[in-house]
C-alpha positions in Angstrom: 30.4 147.6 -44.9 29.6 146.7 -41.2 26.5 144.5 -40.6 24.4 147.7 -39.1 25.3 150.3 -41.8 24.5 147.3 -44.4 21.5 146.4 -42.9 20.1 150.0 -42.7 21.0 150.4 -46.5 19.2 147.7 -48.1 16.2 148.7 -45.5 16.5 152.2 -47.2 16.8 150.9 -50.8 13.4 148.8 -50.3 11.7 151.3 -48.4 13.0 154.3 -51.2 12.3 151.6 -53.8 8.6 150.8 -52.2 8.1 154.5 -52.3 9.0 154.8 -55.7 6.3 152.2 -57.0 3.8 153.2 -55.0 4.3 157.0 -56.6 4.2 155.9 -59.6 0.9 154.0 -59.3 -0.2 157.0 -57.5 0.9 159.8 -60.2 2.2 158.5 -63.3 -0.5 155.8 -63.9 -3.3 156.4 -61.0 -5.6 154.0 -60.6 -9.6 154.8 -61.5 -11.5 155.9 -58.2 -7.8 155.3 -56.1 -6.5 158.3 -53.8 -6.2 159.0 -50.6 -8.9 161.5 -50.1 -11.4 159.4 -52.6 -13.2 157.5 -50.3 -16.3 155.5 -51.1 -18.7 155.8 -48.7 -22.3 154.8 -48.0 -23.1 154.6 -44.4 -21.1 154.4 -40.9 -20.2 151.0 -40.2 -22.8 150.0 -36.7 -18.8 149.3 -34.8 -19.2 148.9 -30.9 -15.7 150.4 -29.5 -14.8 147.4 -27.3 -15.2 144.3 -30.3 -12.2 143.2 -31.7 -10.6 140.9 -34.3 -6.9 141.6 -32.5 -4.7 139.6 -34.9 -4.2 137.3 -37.8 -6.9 135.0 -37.9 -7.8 136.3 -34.2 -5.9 134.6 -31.9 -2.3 133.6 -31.5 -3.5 130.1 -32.0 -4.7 130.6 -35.6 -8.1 129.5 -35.0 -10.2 131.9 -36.8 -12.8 131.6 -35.0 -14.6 134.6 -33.1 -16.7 133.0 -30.6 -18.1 136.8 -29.7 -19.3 137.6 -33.1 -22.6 137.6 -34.9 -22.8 137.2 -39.2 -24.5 138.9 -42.0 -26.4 135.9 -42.5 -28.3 137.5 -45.0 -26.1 139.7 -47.4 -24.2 142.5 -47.2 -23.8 145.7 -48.2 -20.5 148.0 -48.8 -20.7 150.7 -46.4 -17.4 152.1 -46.9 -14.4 151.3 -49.1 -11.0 153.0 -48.6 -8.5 152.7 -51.0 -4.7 152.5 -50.3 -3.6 153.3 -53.8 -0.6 150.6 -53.4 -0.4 146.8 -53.7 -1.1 145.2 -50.2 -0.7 141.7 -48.9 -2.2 142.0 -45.3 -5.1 140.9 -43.5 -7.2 143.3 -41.2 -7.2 143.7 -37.8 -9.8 145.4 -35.9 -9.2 147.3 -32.1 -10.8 150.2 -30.4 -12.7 151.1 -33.2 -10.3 151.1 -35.6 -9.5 149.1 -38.4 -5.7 148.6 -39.1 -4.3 146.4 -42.9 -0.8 146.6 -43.7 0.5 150.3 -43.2 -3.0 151.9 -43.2 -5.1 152.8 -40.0 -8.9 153.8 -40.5 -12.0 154.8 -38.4 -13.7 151.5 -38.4 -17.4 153.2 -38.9 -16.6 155.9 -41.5 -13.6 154.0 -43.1 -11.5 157.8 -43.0 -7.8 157.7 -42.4 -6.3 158.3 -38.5 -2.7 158.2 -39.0 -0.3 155.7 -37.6 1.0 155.1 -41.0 3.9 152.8 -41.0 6.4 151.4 -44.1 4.9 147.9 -44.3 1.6 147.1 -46.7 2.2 142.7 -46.7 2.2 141.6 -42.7 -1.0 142.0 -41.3 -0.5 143.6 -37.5 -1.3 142.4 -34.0 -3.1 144.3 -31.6 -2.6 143.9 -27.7 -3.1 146.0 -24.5 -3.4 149.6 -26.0 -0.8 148.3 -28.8 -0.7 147.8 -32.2 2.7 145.6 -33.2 3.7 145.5 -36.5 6.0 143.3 -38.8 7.8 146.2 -41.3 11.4 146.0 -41.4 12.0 146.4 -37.7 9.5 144.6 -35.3 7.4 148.4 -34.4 4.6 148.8 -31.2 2.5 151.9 -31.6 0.4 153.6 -29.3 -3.2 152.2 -30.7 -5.0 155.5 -30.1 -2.3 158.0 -31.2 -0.4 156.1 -33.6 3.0 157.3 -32.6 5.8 154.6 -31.9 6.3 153.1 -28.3 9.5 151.2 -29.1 11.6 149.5 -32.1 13.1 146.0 -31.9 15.8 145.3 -34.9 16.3 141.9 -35.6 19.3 140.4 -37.3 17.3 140.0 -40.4 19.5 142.3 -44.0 16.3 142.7 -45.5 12.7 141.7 -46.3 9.2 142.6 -43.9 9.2 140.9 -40.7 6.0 138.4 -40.7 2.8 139.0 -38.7 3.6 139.2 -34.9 1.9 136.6 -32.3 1.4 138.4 -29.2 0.3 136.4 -26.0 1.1 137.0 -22.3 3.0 140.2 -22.8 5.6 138.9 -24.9 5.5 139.9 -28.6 7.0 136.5 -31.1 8.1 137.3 -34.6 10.6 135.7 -37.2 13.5 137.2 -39.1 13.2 136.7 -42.7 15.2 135.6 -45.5 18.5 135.5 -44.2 17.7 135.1 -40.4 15.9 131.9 -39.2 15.6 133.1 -35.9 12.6 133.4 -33.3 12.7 136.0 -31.3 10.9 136.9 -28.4 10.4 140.4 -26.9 8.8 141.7 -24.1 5.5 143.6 -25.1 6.1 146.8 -22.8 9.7 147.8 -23.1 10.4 146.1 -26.4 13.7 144.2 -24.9 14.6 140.6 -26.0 13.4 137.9 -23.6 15.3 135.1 -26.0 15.9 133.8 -29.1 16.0 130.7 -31.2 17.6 129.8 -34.2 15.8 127.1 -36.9 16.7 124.7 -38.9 16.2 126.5 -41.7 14.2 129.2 -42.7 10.5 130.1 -42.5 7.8 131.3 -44.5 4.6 130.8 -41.9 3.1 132.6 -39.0 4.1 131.3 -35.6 1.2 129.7 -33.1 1.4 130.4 -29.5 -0.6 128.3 -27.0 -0.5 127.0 -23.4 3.1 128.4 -22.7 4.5 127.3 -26.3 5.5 128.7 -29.7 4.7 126.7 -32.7 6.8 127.3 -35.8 7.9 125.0 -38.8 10.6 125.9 -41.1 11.8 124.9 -44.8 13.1 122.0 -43.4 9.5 120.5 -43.0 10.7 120.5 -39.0 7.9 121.4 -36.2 9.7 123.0 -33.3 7.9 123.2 -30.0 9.4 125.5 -27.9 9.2 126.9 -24.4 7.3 130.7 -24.5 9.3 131.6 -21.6 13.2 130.8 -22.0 13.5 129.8 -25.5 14.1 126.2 -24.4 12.9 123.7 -27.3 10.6 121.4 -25.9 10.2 118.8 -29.0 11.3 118.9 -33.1 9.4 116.7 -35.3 9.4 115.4 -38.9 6.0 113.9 -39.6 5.5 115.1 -43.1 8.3 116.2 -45.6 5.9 118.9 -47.4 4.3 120.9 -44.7 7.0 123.4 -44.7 4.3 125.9 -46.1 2.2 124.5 -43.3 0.0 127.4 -40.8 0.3 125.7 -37.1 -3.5 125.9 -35.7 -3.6 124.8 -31.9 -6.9 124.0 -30.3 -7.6 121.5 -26.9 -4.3 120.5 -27.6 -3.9 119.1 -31.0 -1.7 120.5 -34.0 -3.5 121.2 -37.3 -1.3 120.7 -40.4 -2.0 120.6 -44.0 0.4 119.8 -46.4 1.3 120.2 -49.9 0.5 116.8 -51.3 -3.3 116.6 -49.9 -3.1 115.7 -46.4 -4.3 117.1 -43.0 -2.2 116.2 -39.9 -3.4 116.2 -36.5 -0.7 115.9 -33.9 -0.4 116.1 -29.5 0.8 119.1 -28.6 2.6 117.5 -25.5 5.0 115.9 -27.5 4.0 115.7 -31.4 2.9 112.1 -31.5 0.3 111.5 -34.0 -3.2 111.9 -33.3 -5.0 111.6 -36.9 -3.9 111.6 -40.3 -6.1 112.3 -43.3 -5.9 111.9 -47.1 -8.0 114.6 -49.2 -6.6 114.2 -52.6 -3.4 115.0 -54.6 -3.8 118.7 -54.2 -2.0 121.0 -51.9 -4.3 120.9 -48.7 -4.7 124.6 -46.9 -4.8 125.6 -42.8 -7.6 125.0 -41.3 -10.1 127.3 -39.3 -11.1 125.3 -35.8 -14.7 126.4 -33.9 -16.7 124.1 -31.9 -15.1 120.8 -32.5 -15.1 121.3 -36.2 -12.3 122.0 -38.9 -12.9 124.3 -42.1 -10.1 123.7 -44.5 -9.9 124.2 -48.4 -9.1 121.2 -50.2 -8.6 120.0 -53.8 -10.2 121.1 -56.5 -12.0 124.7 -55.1 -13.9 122.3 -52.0 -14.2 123.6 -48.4 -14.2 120.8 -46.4 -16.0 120.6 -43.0 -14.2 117.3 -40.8 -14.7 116.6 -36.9 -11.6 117.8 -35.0 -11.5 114.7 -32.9 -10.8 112.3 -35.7 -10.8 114.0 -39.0 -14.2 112.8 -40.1 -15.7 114.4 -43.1 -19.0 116.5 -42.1 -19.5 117.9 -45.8 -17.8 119.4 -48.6 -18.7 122.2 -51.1 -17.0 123.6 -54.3 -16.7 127.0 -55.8 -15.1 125.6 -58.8 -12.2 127.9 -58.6 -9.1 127.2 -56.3 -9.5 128.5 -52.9 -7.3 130.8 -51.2 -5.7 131.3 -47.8 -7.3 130.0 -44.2 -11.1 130.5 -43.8 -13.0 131.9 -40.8 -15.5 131.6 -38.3 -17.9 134.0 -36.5 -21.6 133.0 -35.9 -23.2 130.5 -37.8 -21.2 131.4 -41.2 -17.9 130.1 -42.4 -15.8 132.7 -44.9 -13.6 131.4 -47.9 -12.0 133.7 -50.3 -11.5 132.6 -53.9 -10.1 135.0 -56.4 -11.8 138.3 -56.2 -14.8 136.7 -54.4 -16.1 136.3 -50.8 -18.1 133.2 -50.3 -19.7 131.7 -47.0 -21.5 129.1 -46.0 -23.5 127.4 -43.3 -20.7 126.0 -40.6 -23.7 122.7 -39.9 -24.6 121.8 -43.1 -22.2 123.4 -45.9 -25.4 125.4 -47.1 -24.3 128.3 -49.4 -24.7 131.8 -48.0 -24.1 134.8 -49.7 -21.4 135.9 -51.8 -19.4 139.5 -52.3 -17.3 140.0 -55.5 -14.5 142.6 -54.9 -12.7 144.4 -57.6 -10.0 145.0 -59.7 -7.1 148.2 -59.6 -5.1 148.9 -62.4 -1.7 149.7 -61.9 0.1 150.8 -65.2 -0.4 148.2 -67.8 -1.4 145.4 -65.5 -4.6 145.0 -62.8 -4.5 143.5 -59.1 -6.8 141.8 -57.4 -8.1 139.0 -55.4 -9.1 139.1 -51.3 -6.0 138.9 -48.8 -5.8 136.3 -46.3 -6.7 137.9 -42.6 -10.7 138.4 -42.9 -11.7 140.3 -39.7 -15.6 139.4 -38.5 -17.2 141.9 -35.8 -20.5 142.3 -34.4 -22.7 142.1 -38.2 -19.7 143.5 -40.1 -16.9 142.0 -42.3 -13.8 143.7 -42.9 -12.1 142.7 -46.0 -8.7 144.0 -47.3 -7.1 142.8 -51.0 -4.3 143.0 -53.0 -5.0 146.3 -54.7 -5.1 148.0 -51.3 -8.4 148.7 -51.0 -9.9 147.9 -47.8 -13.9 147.5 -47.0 -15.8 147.4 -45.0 -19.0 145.2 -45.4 -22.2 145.0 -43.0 -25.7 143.3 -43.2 -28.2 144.5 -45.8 
């Protein structure tokens, strides 16, 4: 079987295969309060049109930080909550009033459906210029207003959803997966190659783009530092052997890394040299959200951890007593850390606790799903939180 025709059947057999699960949560075993037309709704979400959370923790650096945003600093309230009625593993994006997690694409004040439906529910999408790009099997741009497709880039990839795209400068950057440890990098209009660049080995993170570089590490525990506009590889680097789960977060020019055996590295973007190093404890340290010279990270044993970026000095910490999970964010004066099915924040100056929001549970069959996805998106006085059961809410101030 030729590369193309095998390619295109395993893509069928997942998508057919996807189809077939999600129909069977859907019909054979539906979920309580889970269909398409069942949505919970309270109030239109107060969106302004021109906010936007755009990507994966909001920026192609990974900062998660939304200097434009004000906070709930009060509580919140569930406005809306639309449910997918299929197990999802994307964050939110939101763009011209819309609200898009995984395949699904809502009105971001009344939480109702618009189309744009696409074969992917785990990479969370990218939106940019009138765009949204989306990691399914193929690397897809859709019209952001109508939905329909612009253009498709294949990569070499057998199998397997394409990551979250990083867009920046009118190039769109993704990775193949599984069998294809290749950048690629494709122009954001016409959706033709600019370059690619093959790994080490393979990866499992979301690329960084910043100051005319792409940021990726692969299973080799290897940085690469690579030129955004020829492919050319500027720098590799080794510093750890277990960041190779590592999130890249670039801000003034310095590399955040955690690692897997409890530290948090901080390295020169010019040429990877060390800048910092810090010990947390023996537990697997998580990426970091960067706003206003200050690093969030979760760190051993359920604590967020608050340390200067300069030096890695510790601010504060707080524990939820329950393990922490995926990269916080910033907007306002509130940091956001999920754990489990729960929402936390706190206050980013002193670690105060804020208020809390408990998600819920789906059941599927004979088992239940939960638990908040990684990819909060913080607009204006609204949160908009999507989890593992598909459901996707949105949350504004009481």
């Amino acid at each position: 079987m030729n590369r193309l025709s095998r390619r295109r059947f395993l893509q069928g057999t997942a998508i057919a295969m996807a189809g077939l699960a999600g129909c069977s949560a859907r019909s054979s075993f539906p979920p309580p309060d889970c269909s398409d037309d069942e949505l919970v709704y309270e109030s239109d979400a107060d969106l302004d049109q021109a906010t936007a959370w755009p990507s994966y923790q909001y920026d192609s650096a990974n900062t998660g930080y939304n200097p434009e945003a004000s906070d709930p600093k009060d509580g919140v309230e569930v406005a809306w909550r639309h449910p997918a009625c299929t197990e999802a593993s994307s964050g939110a994006v939101v763009h011209g009033g819309r609200v898009s997690a995984g395949g699904l694409v809502v009105n971001g004040r009344t939480g109702r459906a618009v189309g744009g439906e696409w074969d992917s529910h785990a990479s969370t999408p990218a939106f940019a210029d009138g765009r949204v790009y989306v990691g399914a099997h193929d690397l897809l741009a859709l019209d952001a207003a109508t939905g329909e497709r612009d253009w498709t880039f294949e990569t070499e990839s057998d199998s397997g959803g394409l990551a979250t795209p990083a867009v920046e400068d009118g190039t769109v950057y993704t990775r193949g997966q599984f069998d294809d440890p290749t950048i690629y990098a494709v122009d954001a209009s016409s959706g033709e190659e600019n370059w690619r660049f093959e790994l080490d080995g393979e990866s499992s993170t979301p690329l960084a783009v910043a100051d005319g570089t792409v940021y990726s590490i692969d299973e080799t525990s290897t940085i690469h530092a690579i030129n955004a506009t020829n492919g050319k590889e500027r720098w590799q680097r080794s510093p750890s052997p277990d960041i190779e789960r590592s999130t890249p977060v670039i801000e003034d020019g310095i590399l955040y890394l955690g690692s897997s055996e409890g530290d948090l590295l901080a390295l020169n973007t010019d040429d990877g040299a060390n800048v910092w190093r810090r010990s947390l404890g023996s537990d697997s340290v998580g990426p970091v959200a960067v706003a206003d010279g200050t690093l969030f990270l979760p760190g051993p044993e359920g604590a967020l951890i608050a340390l200067t970026a300069s030096n890695g000095h510790e601010e504060w910490r707080r524990s939820v007593g329950t393990n922490l999970s995926g990269p916080p964010v910033v907007a306002g004066d509130l940091v956001y850390v999920a754990a489990g099915h729960t929402l936390y924040t706190f206050h980013t100056s002193n670690g105060d606790e804020g208020w809390q929001f408990e998600t819920r549970e789906v059941i599927f069959s004979d088992y239940e799903r939960g638990g908040v996805n990684s990819g909060l998106a913080v607009v204006d006085d609204l949160v908009y939180v999507a989890t593992a059961p598909g459901d996707l809410y949105a949350l504004q101030a009481q």
